[in-house]
C-alpha positions as CSV (number, residue, x, y, z in Angstrom):
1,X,25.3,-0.7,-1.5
2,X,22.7,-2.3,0.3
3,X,23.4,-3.2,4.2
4,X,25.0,-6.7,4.9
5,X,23.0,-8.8,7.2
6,X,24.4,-12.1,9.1
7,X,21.1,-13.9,10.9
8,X,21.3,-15.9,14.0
9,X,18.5,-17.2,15.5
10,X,18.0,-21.0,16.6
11,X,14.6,-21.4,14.7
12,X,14.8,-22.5,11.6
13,X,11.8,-21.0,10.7
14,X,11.8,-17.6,12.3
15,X,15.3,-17.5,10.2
16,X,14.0,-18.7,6.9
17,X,11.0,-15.6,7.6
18,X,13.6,-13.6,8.5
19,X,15.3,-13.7,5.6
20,X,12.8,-13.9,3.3
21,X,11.4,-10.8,4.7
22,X,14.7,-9.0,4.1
23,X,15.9,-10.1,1.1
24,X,12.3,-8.0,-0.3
25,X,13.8,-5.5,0.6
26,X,16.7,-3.5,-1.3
27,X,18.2,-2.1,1.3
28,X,19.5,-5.5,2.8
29,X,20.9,-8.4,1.6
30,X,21.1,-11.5,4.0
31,X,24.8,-12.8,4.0
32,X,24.4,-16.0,5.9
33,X,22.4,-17.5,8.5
34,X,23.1,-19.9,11.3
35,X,21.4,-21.4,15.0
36,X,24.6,-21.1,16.7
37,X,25.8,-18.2,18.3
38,X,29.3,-19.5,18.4
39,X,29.0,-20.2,14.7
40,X,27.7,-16.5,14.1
41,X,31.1,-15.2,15.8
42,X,33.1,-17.4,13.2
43,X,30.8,-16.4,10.7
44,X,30.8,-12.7,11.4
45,X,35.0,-13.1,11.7
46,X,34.8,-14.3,7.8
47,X,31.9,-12.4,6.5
48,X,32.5,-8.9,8.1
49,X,28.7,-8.4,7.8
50,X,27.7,-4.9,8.6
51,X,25.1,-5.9,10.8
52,X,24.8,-9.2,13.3
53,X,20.9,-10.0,14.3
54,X,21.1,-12.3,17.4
55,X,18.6,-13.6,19.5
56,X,18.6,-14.2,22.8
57,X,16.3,-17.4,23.9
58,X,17.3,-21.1,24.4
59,X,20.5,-23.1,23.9
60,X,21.7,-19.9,22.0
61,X,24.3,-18.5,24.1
62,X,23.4,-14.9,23.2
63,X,25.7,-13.2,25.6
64,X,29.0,-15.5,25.4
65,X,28.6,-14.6,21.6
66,X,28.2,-10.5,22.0
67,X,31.5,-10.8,24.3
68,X,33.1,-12.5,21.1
69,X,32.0,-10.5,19.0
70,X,33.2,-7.4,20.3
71,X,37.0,-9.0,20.0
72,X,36.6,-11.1,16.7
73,X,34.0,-8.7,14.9
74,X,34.2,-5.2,16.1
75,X,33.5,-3.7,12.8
76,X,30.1,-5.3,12.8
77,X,27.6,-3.7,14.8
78,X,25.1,-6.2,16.9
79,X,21.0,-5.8,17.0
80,X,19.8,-8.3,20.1
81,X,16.2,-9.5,18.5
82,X,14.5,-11.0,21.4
83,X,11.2,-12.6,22.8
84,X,12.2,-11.9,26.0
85,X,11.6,-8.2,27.5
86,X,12.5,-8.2,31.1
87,X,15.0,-5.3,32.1
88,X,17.8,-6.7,33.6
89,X,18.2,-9.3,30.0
90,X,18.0,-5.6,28.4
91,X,20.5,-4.0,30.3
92,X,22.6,-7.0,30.4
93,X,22.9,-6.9,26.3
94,X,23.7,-3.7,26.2
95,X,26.4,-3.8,28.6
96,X,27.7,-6.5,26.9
97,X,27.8,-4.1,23.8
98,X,24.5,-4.6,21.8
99,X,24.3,-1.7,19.7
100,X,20.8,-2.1,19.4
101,X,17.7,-4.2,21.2
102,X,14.6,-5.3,19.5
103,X,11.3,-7.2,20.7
104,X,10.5,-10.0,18.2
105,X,7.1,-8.4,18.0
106,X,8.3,-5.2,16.6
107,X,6.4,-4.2,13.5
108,X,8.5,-4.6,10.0
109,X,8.8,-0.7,9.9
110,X,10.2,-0.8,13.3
111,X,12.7,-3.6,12.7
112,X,13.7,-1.4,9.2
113,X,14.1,1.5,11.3
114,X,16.4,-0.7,13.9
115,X,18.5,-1.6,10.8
116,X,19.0,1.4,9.2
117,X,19.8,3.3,12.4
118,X,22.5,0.6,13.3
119,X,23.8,0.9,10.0
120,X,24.1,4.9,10.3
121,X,26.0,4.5,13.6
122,X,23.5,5.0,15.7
123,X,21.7,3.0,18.3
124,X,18.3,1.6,18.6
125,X,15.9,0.5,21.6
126,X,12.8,-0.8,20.6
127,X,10.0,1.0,21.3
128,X,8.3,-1.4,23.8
129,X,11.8,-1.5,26.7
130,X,12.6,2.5,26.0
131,X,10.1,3.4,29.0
132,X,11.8,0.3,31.1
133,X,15.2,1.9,30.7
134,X,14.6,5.3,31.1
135,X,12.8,4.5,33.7
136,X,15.7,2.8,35.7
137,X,17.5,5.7,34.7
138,X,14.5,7.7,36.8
139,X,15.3,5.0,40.1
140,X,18.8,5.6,39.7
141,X,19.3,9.1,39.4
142,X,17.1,9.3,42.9
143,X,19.9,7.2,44.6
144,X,23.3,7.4,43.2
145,X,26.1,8.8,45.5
146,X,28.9,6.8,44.1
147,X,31.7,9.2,42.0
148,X,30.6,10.4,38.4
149,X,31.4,7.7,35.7
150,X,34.8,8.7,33.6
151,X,33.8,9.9,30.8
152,X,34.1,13.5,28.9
153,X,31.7,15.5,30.0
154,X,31.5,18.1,32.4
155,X,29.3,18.2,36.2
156,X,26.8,19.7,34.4
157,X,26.6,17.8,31.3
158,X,26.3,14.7,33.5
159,X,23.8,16.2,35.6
160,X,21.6,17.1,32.5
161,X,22.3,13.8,31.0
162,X,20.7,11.7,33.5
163,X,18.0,14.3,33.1
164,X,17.7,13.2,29.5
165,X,17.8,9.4,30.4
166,X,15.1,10.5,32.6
167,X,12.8,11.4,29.8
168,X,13.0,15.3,31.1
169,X,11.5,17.8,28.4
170,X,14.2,20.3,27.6
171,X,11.7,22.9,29.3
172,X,11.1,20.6,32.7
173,X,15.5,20.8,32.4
174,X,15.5,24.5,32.4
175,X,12.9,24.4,35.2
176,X,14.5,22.5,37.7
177,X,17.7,23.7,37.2
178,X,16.9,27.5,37.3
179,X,18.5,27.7,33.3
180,X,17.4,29.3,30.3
181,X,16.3,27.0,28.2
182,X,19.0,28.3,25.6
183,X,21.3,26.9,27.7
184,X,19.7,23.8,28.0
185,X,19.9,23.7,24.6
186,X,23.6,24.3,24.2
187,X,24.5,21.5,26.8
188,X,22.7,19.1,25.0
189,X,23.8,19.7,21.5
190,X,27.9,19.8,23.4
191,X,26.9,16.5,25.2
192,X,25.8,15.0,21.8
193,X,28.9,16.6,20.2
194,X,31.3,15.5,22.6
195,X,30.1,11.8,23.0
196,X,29.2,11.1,18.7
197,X,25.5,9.8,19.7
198,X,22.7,12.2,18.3
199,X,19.0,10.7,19.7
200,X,17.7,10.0,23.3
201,X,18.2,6.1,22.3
202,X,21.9,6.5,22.0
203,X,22.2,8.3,25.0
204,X,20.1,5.9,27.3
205,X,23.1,3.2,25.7
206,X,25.7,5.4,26.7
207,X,24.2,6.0,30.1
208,X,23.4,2.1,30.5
209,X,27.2,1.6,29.3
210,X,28.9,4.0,31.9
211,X,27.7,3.1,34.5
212,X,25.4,5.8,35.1
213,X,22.3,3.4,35.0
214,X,23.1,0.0,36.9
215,X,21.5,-3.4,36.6
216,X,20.1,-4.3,40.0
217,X,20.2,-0.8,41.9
């Protein structure tokens, strides 16, 4: 069954080229279309589309609707598809629970690849704002002192998971920690066990989510 897209975007014509573009394509089919975020909300509500494309520029109230959307379509999973690149618009997104955040001038593999991935469970940052995340990750890993966020993971895991976030080679890890890199290893694959999320991506979401990396630090 091919993955059920709802487009919202408020041009017309980046829509109509959106859609065109996907509906080439047999792993999508394009389920409606609107230039109103509040709309795509109702729309979502009705259509239970599998995937939500949203943009982020204008009058279109991109982050009122991923606040909605989260309450009135939490089955759907939300790709932000964006002109605009700067971090803390990122970050905000993803707090707001974008599971996924794409540059309009992403190649058509790329935006496939964002698709897919969303549709798998997973989570997708474009290739062009990865380095910008991980590397607020990088600034705040160097100063946090508040307590370590809630979540299921041990002192260690957390330690090495803002090592991850960091972009640290597994080897780099086992380095700095004084660890084998076996272990390494093993606290990686129990950290990407114990939180569901299986790619550096994901984890950078998680991270972003948590608390772990902060907009404005």
């Amino acid at each position: 069954m091919p993955c059920r897209i709802l487009l919202a975007d408020d041009s017309p014509l980046f829509r109509a080229g959106l859609r065109a573009l996907l509906e080439q394509k047999k792993d999508f089919a394009v389920v409606g279309d609107t230039g109103d975020a509040m709309t795509a909300v109702s729309l979502a509500e009705k259509l239970k589309p599998d995937i939500v494309v949203l943009d982020m520029s204008g009058e279109l109230d991109s982050q009122q609707a991923l606040q909605e959307l989260f309450i009135r379509a939490p089955a759907s999973r939300v790709l932000m598809f964006s002109a605009r690149s700067q971090l803390e618009h990122v970050l905000n997104c993803l707090q707001l629970g974008a599971h996924g955040f794409l540059l309009k001038n992403a190649t058509v593999a790329e935006l496939e690849q964002a698709l897919l991935t969303l549709r798998s469970g997973g989570q997708f940052l474009s290739s062009a704002v990865l380095p910008m995340v991980i590397g607020q990750a990088l600034r705040h890993s160097r100063k946090r002192t508040s307590a370590p966020p809630q979540v299921p993971l041990t002192k260690r895991q957390l330690e090495i998971l803002r090592l991850i976030t960091r972009g640290e080679t597994t080897r780099s890890i086992a380095d700095g920690l004084g660890l084998s890199i076996k272990t390494v290893e093993a606290h990686r694959s129990q950290i990407m066990h114990r939180l569901q999320i299986h790619d550096v991506p994901g984890l950078v979401l998680f991270a972003v989510r948590e608390g772990i990396i902060r907009v404005n630090d």
